[in-house]
N, C-alpha and C positions, 0 to 999 in steps of 0.2 A: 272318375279315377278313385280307388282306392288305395292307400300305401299300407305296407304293412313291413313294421322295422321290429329285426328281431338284439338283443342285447343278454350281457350275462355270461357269454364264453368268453373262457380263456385255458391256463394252464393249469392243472392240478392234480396232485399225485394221488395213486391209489389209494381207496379209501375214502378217500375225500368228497368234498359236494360242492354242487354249483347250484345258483337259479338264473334260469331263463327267462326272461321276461319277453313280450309281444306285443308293441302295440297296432294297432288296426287303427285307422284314420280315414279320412275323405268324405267321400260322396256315398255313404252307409245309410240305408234305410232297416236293415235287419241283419242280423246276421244268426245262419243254423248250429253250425258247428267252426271248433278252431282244431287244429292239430297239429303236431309235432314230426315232421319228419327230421330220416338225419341218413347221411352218404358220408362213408366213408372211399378214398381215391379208390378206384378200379370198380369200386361195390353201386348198385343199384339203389337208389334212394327208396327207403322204407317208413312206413309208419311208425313213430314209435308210441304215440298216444296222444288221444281223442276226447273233446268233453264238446260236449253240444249244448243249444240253448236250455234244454231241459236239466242239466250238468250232468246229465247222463254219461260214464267216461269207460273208456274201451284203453289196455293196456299190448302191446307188444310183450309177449312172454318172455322173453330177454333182458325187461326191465319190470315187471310186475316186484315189489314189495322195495322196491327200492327206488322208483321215480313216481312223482305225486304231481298230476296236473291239475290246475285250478283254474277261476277266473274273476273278474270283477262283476258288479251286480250291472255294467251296462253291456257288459258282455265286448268292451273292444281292448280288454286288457289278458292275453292269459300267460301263463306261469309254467315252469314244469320245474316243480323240486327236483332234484338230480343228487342222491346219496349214495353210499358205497358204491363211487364211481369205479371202473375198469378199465384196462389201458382199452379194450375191446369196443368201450363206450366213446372212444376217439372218432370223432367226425363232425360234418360239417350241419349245424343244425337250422332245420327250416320252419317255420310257420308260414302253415296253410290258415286262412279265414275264406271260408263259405257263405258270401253274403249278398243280400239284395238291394240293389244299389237304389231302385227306385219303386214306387208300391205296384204291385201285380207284376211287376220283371220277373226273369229267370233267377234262381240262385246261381251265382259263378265264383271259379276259384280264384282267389289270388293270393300269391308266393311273395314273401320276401326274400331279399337275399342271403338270408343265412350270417350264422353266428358261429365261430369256431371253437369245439371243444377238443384238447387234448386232456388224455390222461398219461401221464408215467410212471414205471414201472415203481 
């Protein structure tokens, strides 16, 4: 089993910032990539950014220049700066870890449950 617990949401008004933290635990042998997704009610959960073990990081153009994902040097801790937040950035936010639980297994994904961000007006 692997867990993965996300933290760092809560309420904050326009303009403002938050940081997301993630951590990744269990039964890890490697892990490829971590990512950020985020659902707002009714809306389809989306990407919003990506950093891989190479820290190679991929943004959601909806947040480019204004949210900055990171990670730790073991790779089961990552981050998403969160600045000039928008009431639009209100949603439910996820960490994805892509990892290899044991050596020559498949890489598989696993979800936390999510951290809640509002923004207001």
């Amino acid at each position: 089993q692997v867990q993965v617990v996300e933290s760092g949401g809560g309420l904050v008004q326009a303009g403002g910032s938050l940081r997301l933290s993630c951590a990744a635990s269990g039964n890890i042998f490697k892990i490829s990539a971590m990512s950020w997704y985020r659902q707002a009610p009714g809306a389809q959960r989306d990407v919003v950014a990506t950093i891989t073990s190479s820290d190679t990081t991929n943004y959601a153009n909806s947040v480019k220049g204004r949210f900055t994902i990171s990670r730790d040097s073991a790779e089961n801790t990552m981050y998403l700066q969160m600045n000039s937040l928008k009431p639009e950035d209100t949603a439910v936010y996820y960490c994805l870890v892509r990892a290899m639980q044991v050596p020559s297994d498949a890489y598989r994904n696993w979800w936390g449950r999510g951290t809640q961000v509002t923004v207001s007006s």
